[in-house]
C-alpha positions as semicolon CSV with decimal commas, in nm:
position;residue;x (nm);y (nm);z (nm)
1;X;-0,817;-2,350;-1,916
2;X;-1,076;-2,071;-1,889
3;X;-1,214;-2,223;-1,534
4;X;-0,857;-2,183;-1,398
5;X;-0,786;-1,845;-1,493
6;X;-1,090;-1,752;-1,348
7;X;-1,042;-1,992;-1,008
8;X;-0,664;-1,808;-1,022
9;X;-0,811;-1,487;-1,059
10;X;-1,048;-1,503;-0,778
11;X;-0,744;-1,625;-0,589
12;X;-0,499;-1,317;-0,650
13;X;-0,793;-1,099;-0,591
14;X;-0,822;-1,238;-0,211
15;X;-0,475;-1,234;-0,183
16;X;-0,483;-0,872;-0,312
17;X;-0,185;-0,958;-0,536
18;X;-0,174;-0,706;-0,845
19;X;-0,179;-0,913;-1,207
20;X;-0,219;-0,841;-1,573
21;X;-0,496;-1,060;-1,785
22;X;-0,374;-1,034;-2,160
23;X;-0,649;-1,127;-2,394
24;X;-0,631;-1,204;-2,784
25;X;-0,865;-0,985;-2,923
26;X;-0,796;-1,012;-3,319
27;X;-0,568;-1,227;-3,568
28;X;-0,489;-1,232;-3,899
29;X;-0,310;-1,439;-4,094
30;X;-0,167;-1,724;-3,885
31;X;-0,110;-1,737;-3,580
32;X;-0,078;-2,025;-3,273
33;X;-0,269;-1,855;-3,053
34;X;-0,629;-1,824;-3,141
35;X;-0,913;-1,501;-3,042
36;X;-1,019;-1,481;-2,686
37;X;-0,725;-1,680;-2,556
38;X;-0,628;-1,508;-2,231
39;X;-0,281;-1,560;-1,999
40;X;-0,258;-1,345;-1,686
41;X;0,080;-1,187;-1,550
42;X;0,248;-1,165;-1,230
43;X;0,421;-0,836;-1,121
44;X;0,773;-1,039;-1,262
45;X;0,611;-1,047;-1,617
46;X;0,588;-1,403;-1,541
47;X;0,271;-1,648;-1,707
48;X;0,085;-1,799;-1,464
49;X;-0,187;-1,939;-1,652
50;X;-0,323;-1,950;-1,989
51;X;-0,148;-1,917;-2,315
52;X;-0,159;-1,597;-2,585
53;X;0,145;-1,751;-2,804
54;X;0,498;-1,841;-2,799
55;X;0,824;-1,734;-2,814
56;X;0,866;-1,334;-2,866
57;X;0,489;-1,284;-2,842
58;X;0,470;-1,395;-2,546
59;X;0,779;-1,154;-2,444
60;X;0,606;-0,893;-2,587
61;X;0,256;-0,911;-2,428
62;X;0,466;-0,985;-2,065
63;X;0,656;-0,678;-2,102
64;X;0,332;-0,481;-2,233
65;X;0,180;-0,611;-1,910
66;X;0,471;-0,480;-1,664
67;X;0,420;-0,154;-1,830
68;X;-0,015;-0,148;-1,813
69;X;0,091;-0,234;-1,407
70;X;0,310;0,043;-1,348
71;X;0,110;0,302;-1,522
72;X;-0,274;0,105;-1,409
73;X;-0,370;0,202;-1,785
74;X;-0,499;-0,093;-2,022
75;X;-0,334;-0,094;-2,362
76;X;-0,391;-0,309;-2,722
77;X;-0,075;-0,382;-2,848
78;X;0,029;-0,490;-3,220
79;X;0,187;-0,782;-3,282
80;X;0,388;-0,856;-3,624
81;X;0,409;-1,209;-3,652
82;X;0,578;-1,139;-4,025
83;X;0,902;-0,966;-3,937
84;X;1,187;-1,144;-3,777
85;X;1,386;-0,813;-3,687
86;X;1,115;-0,561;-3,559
87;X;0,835;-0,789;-3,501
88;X;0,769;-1,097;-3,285
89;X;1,062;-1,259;-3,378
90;X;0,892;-1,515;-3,625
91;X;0,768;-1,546;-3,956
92;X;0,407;-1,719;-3,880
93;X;0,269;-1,501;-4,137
94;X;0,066;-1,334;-3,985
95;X;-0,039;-1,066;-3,720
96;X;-0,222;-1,026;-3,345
97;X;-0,350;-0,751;-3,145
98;X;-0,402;-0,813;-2,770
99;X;-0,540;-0,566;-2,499
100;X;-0,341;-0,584;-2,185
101;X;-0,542;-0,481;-1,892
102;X;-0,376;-0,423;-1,549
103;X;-0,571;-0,584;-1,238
104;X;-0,513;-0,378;-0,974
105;X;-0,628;-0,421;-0,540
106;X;-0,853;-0,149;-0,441
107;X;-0,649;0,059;-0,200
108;X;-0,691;-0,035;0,171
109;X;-0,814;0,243;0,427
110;X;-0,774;0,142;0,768
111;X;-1,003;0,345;0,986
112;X;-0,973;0,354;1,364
113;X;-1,230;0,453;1,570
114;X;-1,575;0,573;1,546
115;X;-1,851;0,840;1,533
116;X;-2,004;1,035;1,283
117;X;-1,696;1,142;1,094
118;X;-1,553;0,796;1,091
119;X;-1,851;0,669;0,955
120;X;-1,896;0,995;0,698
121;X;-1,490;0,811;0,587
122;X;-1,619;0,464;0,534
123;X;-1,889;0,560;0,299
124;X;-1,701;0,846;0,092
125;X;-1,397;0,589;0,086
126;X;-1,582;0,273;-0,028
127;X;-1,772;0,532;-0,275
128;X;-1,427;0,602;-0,426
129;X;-1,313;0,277;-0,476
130;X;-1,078;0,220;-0,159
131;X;-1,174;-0,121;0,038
132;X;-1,251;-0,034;0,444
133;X;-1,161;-0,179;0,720
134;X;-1,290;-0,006;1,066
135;X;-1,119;-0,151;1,379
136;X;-1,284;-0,004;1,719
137;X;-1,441;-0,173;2,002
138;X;-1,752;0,025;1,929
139;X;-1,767;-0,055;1,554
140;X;-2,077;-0,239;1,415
141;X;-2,217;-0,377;1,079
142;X;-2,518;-0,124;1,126
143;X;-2,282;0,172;1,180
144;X;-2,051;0,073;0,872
145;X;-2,249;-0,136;0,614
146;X;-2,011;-0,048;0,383
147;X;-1,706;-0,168;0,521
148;X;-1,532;-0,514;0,414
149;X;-1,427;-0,626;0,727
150;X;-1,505;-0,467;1,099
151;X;-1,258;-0,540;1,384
152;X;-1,440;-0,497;1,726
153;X;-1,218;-0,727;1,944
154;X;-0,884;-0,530;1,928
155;X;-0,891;-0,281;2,221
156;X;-0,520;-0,213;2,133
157;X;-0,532;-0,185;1,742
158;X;-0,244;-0,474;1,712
159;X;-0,469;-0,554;1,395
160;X;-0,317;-0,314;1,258
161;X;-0,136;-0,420;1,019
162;X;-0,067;-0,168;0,677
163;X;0,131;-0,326;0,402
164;X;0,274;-0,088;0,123
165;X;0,065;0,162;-0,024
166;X;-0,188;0,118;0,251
167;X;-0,390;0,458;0,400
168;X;-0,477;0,476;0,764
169;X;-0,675;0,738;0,950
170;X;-0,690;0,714;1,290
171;X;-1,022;0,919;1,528
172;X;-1,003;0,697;1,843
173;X;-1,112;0,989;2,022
174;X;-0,739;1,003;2,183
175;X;-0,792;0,684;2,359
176;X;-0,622;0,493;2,101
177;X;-0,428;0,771;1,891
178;X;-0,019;0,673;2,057
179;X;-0,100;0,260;2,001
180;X;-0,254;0,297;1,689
181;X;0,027;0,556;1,555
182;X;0,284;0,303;1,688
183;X;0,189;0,036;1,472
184;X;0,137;0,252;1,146
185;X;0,491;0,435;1,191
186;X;0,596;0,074;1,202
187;X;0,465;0,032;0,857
188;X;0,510;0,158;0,506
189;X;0,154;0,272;0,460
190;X;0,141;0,525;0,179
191;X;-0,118;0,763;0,414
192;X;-0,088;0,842;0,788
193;X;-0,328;1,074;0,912
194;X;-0,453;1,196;1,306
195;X;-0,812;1,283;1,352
196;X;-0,739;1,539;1,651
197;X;-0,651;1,893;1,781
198;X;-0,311;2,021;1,680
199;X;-0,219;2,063;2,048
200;X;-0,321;1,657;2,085
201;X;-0,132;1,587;1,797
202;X;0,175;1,732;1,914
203;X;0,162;1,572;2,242
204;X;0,143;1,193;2,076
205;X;0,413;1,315;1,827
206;X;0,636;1,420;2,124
207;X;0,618;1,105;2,300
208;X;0,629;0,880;2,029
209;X;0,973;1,078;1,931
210;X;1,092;0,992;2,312
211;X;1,045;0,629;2,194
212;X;1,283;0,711;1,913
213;X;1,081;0,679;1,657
214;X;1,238;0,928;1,413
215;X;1,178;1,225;1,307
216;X;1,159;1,128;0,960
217;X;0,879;0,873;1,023
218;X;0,676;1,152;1,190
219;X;0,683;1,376;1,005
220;X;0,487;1,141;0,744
221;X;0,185;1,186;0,988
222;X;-0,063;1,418;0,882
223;X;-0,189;1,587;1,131
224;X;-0,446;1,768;1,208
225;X;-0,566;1,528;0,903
226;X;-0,736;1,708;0,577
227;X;-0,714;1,957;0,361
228;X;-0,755;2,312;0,462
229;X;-1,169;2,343;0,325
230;X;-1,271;2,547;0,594
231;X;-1,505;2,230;0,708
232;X;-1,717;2,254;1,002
233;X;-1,966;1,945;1,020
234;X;-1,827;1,621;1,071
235;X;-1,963;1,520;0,702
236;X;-1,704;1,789;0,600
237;X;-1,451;1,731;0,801
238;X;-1,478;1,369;0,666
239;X;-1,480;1,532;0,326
240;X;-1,188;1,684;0,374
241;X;-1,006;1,411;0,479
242;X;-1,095;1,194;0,164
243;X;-1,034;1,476;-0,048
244;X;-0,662;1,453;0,096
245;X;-0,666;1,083;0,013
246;X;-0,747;1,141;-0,320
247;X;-0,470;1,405;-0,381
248;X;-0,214;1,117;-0,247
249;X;-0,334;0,876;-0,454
250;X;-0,363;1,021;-0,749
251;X;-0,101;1,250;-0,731
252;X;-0,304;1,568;-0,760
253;X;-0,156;1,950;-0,615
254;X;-0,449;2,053;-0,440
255;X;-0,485;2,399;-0,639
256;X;-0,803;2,542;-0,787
257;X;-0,835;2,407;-1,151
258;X;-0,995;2,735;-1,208
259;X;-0,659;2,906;-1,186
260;X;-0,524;2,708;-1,441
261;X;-0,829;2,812;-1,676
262;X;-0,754;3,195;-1,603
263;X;-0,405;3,127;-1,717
264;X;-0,473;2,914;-2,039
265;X;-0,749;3,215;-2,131
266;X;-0,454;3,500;-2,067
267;X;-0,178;3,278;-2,275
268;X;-0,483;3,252;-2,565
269;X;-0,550;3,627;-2,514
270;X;-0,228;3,737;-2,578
């Protein structure tokens, strides 16, 4: 049972497909299932494979696993295999704790083009736990070592391809900004941004708009790209840009947490 969890795991993790793995850390008393017994969960709250008990406990660790996947937190949970009404639902006398931990796809960054700034992205990205992939005709392994996958034979970018939640920055030098924006406006990546002058930036935006593309869908492109750090070298610039990333993902506001400190000190103060 163990080798297919682990054969399914490997699996889902190719696929990128998000799963919980509940495992049976403790039990006391009686209990069917038995410590270290694992089950992993599908985004439905469905088993796939393995087995951490029946019935209501099994309800309870799937529904503990749809919450660990919409929060990405790990959890143990308590399981009272004693009371009917508020427990598991059956008197096996006895009682189970099992952490839930949410398996989770590194976010994809799609980065298109090259240069120093694009390659300053790839390593600050993979560094913060996004996976890469680099699509330009001038893209190498030596250039990007730490990318996952380098597309070099797409001279129009229709490898493009973003699914959900996806972040794409785009420094083709121009050459490739209005065909790469086309197919990342076609998708629902969570992250849009253009590499390029604000006067170049407005001129793709205009035409893409005379496409009809709408103006909804461009205004999700960020552009110029980054956050306003006052960055000069391309190392900065591409620190900026990953610093934006970062905000997206996780939510952040941007805003010096040393202001918040002056505040909490005036509130104590007074």
């Amino acid at each position: 049972m163990i080798r297919d969890i682990l054969d399914l795991q490997f699996e889902l993790r190719k696929a990128r497909r998000p799963y919980a793995l509940a495992t049976v850390v403790e039990i006391l008393g009686s209990s069917s299932a038995k410590p270290a017994a694992k089950a992993l969960i599908d985004l439905s709250g469905k088993v796939i494979a393995g087995w951490v008990g029946g019935g209501c406990a099994q309800s309870m660790v799937s529904n503990a696993a749809l919450e660990c996947l919409e929060t990405g937190e790990p959890r143990v949970i308590e399981i009272d295999l004693n009371d009917e009404i508020f427990g598991a639902g059956m008197p096996c006398g006895g009682s189970m704790r099992v952490y839930v931990e949410p398996v989770l796809p590194k976010p994809l960054l799609w980065l298109m083009g090259h240069g120093r700034i694009v390659e300053s992205l790839c390593e600050f990205a993979c560094r913060l736990g996004f996976e890469v992939v680099v699509n330009d005709p001038q893209a190498t392994a030596e250039r990007f070592p730490a990318a996952h996958r380098i597309i070099s034979d797409d001279c129009r970018y229709q490898q493009l391809q973003p699914q959900p939640g996806d972040f794409v920055v785009i420094a083709t030098h121009h050459k490739g900004d209005y065909d790469s924006l086309t197919y990342a406006l076609q998708s629902e990546a969570l992250y849009i941004a253009l590499v390029s002058s604000r006067k170049r930036a407005n001129l793709v935006l205009a035409r893409l708009a005379q496409e009809g593309f709408p103006e909804s869908g461009l205004a999700k492109v960020r552009a110029p790209a980054s956050l306003d750090l006052g960055a000069k070298l391309p190392e900065e610039i591409a620190l900026s840009i990953v610093s934006e990333m970062v905000l997206v993902r996780r939510g952040g506001h941007g805003e010096p947490l040393s202001k918040e400190l002056s505040a909490t000190v005036n509130i104590s103060a007074d």
